[in-house]
MIROVO-267065 format. One record per residue: x, y, z of N, C-alpha, C in turn; residue number from 1. Coordinates in pm, whole numbers, plus 50000, padded with zeros to 5 digits. Layout:
X_Y_Z_X_Y_Z_X_Y_Z_NUM
...
This chain:
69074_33199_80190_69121_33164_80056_69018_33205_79952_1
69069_33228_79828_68951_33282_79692_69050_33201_79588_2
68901_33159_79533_68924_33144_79381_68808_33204_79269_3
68870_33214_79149_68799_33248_79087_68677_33154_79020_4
68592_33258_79025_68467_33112_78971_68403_33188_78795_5
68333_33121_78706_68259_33172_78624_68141_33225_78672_6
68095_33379_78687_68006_33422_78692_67830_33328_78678_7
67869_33313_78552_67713_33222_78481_67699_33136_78577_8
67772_33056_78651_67758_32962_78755_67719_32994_78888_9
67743_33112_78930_67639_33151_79030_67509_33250_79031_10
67490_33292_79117_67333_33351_79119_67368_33475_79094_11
67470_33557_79138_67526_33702_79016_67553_33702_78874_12
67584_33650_78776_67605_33651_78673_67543_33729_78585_13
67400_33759_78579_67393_33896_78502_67403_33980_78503_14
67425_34015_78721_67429_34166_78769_67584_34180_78726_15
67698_34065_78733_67844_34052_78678_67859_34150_78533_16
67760_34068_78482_67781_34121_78326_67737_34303_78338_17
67626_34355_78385_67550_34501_78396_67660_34560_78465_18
67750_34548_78587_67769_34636_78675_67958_34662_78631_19
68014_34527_78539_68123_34554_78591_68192_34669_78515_20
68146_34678_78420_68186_34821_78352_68152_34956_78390_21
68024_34963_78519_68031_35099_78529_68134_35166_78624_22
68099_35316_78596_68166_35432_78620_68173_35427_78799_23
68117_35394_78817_67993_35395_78969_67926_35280_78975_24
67960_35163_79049_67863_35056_79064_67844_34998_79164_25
67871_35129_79320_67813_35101_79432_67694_35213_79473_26
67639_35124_79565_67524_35148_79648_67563_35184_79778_27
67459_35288_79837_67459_35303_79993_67368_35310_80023_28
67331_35280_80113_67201_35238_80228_67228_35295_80347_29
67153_35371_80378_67168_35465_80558_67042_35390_80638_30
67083_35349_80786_66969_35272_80875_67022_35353_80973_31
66932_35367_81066_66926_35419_81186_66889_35289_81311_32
67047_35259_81399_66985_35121_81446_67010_35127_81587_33
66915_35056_81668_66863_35029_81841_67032_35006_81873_34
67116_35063_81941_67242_34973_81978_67235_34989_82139_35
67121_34980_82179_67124_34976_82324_67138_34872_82423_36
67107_34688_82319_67203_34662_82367_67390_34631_82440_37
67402_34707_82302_67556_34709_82289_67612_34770_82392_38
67567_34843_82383_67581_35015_82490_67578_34920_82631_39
67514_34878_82663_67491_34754_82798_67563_34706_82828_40
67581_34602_82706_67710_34521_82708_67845_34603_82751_41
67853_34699_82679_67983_34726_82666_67994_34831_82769_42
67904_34853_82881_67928_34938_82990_67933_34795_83092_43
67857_34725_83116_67892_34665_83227_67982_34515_83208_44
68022_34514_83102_68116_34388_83082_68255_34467_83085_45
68239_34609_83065_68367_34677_82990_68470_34609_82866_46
68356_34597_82794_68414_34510_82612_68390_34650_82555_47
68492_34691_82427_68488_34794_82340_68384_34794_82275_48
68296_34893_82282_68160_34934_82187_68206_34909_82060_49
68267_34970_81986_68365_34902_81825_68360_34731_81795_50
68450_34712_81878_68453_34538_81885_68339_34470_81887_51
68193_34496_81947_68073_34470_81971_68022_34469_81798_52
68004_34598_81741_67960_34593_81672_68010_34545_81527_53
68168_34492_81532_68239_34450_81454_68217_34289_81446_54
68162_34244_81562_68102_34086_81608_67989_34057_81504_55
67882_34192_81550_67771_34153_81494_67768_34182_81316_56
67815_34252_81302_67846_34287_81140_67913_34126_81082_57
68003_34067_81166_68066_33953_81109_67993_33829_81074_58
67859_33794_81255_67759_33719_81219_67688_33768_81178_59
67629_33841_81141_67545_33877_81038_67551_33827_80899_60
67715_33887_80927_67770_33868_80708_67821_33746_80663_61
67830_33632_80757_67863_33486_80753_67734_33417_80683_62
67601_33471_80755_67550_33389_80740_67428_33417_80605_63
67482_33533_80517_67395_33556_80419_67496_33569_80239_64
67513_33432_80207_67558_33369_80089_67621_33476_79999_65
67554_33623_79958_67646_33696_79888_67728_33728_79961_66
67755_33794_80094_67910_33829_80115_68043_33709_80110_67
68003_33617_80035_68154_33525_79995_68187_33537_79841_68
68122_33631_79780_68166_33691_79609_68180_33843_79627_69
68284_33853_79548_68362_33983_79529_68392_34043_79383_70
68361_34109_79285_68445_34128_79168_68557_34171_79187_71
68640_34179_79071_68790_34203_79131_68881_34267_78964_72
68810_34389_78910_68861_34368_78771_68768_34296_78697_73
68782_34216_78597_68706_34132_78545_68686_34015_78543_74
68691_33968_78708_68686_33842_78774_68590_33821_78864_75
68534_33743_78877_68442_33699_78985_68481_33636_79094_76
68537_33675_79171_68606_33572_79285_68516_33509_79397_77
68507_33367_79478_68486_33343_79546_68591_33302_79667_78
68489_33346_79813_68576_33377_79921_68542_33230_80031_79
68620_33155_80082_68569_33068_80201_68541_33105_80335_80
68579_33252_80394_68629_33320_80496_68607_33480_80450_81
68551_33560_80598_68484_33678_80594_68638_33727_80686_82
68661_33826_80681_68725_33927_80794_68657_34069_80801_83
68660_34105_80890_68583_34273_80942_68720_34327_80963_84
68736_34420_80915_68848_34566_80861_68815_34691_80970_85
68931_34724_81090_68882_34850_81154_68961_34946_81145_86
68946_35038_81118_69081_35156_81133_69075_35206_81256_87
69243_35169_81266_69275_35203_81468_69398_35343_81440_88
69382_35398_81491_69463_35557_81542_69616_35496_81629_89
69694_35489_81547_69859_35427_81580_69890_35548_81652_90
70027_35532_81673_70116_35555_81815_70113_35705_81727_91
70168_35722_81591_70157_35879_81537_70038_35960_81583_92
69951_35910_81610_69786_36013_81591_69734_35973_81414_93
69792_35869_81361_69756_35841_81232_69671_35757_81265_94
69581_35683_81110_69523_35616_81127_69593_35491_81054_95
69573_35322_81080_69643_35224_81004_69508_35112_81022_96
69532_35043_80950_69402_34940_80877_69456_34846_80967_97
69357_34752_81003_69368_34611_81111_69252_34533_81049_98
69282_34397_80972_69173_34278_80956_69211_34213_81060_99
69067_34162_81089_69068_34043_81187_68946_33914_81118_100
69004_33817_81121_68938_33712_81036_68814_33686_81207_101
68704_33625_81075_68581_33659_81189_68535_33439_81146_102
68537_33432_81286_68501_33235_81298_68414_33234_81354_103
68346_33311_81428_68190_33274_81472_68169_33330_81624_104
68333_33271_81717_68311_33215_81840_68363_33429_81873_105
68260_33425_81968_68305_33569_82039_68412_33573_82148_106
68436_33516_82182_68584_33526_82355_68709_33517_82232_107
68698_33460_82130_68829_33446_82049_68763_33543_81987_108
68680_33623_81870_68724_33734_81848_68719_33839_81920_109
68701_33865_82010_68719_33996_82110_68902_33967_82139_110
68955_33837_82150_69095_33835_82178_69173_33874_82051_111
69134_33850_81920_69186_33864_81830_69170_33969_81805_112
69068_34078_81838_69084_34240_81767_69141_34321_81904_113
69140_34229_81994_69230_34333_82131_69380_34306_82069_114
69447_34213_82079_69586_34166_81981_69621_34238_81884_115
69545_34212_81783_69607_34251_81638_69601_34427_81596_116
69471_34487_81688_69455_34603_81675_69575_34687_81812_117
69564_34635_81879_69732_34713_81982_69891_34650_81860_118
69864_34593_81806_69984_34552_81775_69998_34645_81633_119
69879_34662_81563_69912_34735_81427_69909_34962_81519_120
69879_34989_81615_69827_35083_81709_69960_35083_81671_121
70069_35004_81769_70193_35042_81795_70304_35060_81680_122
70281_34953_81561_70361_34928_81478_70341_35036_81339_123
70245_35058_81359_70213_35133_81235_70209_35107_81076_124
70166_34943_81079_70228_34905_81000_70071_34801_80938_125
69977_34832_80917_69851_34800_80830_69852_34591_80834_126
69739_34516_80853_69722_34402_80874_69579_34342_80737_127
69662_34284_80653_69621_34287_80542_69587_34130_80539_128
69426_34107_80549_69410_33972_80466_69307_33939_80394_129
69316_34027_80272_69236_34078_80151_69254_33947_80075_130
69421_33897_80065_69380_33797_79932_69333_33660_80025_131
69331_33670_80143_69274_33551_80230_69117_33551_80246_132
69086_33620_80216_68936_33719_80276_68863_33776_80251_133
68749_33768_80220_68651_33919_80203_68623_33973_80339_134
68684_34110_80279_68710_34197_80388_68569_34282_80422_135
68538_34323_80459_68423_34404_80519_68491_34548_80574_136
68500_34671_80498_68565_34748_80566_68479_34826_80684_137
68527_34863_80798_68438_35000_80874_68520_35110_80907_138
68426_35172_80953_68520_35316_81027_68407_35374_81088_139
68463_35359_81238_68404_35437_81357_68452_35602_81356_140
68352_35685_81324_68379_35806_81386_68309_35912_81468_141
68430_35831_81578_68339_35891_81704_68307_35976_81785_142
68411_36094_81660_68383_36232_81746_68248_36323_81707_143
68178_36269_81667_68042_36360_81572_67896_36197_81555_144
67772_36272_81557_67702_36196_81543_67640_36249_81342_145
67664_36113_81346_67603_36118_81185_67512_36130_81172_146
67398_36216_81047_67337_36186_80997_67306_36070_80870_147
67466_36090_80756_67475_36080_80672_67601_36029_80635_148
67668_35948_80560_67779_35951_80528_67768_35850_80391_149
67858_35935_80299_67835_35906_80137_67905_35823_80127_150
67909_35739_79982_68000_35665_79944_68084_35690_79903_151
68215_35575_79909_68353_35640_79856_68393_35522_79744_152
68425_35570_79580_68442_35453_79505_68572_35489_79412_153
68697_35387_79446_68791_35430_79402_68823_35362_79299_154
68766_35233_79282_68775_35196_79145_68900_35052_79142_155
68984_35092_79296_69044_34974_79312_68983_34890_79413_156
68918_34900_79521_68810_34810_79595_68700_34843_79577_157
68675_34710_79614_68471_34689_79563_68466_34596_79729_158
68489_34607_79829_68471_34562_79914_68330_34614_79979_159
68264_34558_80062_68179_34666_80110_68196_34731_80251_160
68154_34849_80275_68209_34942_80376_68105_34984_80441_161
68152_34970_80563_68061_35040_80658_68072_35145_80773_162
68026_35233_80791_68060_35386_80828_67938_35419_80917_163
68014_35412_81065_67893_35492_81175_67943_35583_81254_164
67910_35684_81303_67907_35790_81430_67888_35743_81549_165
67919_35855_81597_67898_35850_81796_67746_35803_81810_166
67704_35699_81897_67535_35682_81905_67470_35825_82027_167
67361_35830_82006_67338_35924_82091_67196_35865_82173_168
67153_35950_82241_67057_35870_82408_66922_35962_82311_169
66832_35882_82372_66685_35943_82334_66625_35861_82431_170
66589_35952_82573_66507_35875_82661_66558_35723_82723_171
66546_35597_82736_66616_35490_82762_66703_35438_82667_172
66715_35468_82576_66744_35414_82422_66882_35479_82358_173
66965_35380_82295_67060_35456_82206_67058_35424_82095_174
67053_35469_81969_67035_35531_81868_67173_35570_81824_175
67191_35484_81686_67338_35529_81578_67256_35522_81418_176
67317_35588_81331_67317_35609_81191_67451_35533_81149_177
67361_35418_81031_67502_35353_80962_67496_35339_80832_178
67587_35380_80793_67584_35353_80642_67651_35266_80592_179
67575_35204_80469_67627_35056_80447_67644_35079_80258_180
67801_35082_80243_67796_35068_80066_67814_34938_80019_181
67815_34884_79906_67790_34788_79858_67794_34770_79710_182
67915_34663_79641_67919_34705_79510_67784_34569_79435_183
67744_34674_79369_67636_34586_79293_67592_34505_79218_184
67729_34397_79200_67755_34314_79093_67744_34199_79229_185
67776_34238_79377_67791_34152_79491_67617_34135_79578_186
67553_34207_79530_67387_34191_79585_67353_34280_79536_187
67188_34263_79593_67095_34372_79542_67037_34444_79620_188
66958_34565_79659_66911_34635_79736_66859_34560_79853_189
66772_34410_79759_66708_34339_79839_66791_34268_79940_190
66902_34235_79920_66996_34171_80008_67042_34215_80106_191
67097_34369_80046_67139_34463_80137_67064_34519_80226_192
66935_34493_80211_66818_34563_80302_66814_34437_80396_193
66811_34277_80336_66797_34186_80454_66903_34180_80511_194
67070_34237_80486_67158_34226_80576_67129_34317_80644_195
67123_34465_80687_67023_34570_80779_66977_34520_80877_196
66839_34424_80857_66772_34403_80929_66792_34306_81022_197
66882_34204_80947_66928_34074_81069_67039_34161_81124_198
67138_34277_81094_67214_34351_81212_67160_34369_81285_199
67034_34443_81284_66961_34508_81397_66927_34375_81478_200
66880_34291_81428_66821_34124_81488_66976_34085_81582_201
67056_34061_81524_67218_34018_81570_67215_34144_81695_202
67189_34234_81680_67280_34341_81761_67169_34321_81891_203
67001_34329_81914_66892_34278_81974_66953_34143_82083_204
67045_34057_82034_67009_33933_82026_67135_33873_82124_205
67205_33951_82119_67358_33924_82129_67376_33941_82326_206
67446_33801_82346_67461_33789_82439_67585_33723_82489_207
67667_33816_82567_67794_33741_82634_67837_33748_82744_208
């Protein structure tokens, strides 16, 4: 659920006032991060590498106070509830959008993005819970390893997005590039740099 709040009343309110008029008022941040546990996990549990890292992006983004404000136009909205956004490749060879609302507990979301993501796969038909949610968008693409991947700002979402490649092996170790945009009325470099670092901490840490 969201409601709208007065800016001045929370801890954005001046970046509210600076950012919401510009042309351009997201940020991207590129990290290069350890996913070798994941890679573990998700070879000998056989859990989707995607789903793994859609976990840790969720605890991560629960537990750091700006991802529950969003601008929206010339509104400040507040959110009670996070969802992580994946684009899944439907029955066409297209691609269709799947939210899955993120509660903490991992055996229920690994059930909830096996579900909702075969069900939007087959239906072709996009799983929307934007006005329930701050959404977190991603997109796995996993036919190429990234260096780089830019931001995209359309002027109708200010959500923030996140964009990684195939990981690749270096000696015992796997190794991915992620890019993280971020509209700037919703944190600051500094925020966005401590969400980074507790991913990498979350992704280290994570055990099921």
């Amino acid at each position: 659920m969201k409601t709208e709040v007065n800016p001045k009343d929370t801890t954005r309110g001046s970046q509210f006032e600076i950012w919401k008029n510009a042309p351009n008022p997201m940020l991207v941040f590129v990290k290069k991060l350890d996913v070798t546990n994941l890679v573990r996990i998700s070879k000998k549990k056989r859990l989707k590498f995607n789903m793994l890292m859609d976990f840790c992006i969720g605890k991560t983004a629960v537990a750091q106070k700006e991802f529950y404000l969003l601008p929206e136009g010339d509104k400040l909205m507040k959110y009670d509830s996070i969802a992580i956004n994946t684009m899944v490749k439907n029955r066409t060879g297209e691609v269709s959008s799947c939210d899955v609302e993120f509660a903490g507990d991992f055996d229920s979301y690994n059930r909830d993005y096996l579900k909702y993501t075969a069900e939007v796969a087959e239906s072709c038909v996009d799983r929307d819970l934007s006005g329930e949610c701050m959404v977190i968008g991603t997109s796995a693409i996993i036919d190429t390893e990234l260096e780089f991947a830019g931001g995209m700002y359309s002027g109708i979402f200010n959500n923030p997005f996140i964009i990684w490649g195939r990981y690749s092996r270096h000696f015992f170790r796997y190794y991915m590039n992620l890019s993280f945009q971020f509209h700037h009325t919703q944190m600051d470099g500094a925020h966005a740099g401590k969400f980074l670092a507790n991913l990498q901490k979350t992704i280290d840490e994570l055990k099921c």
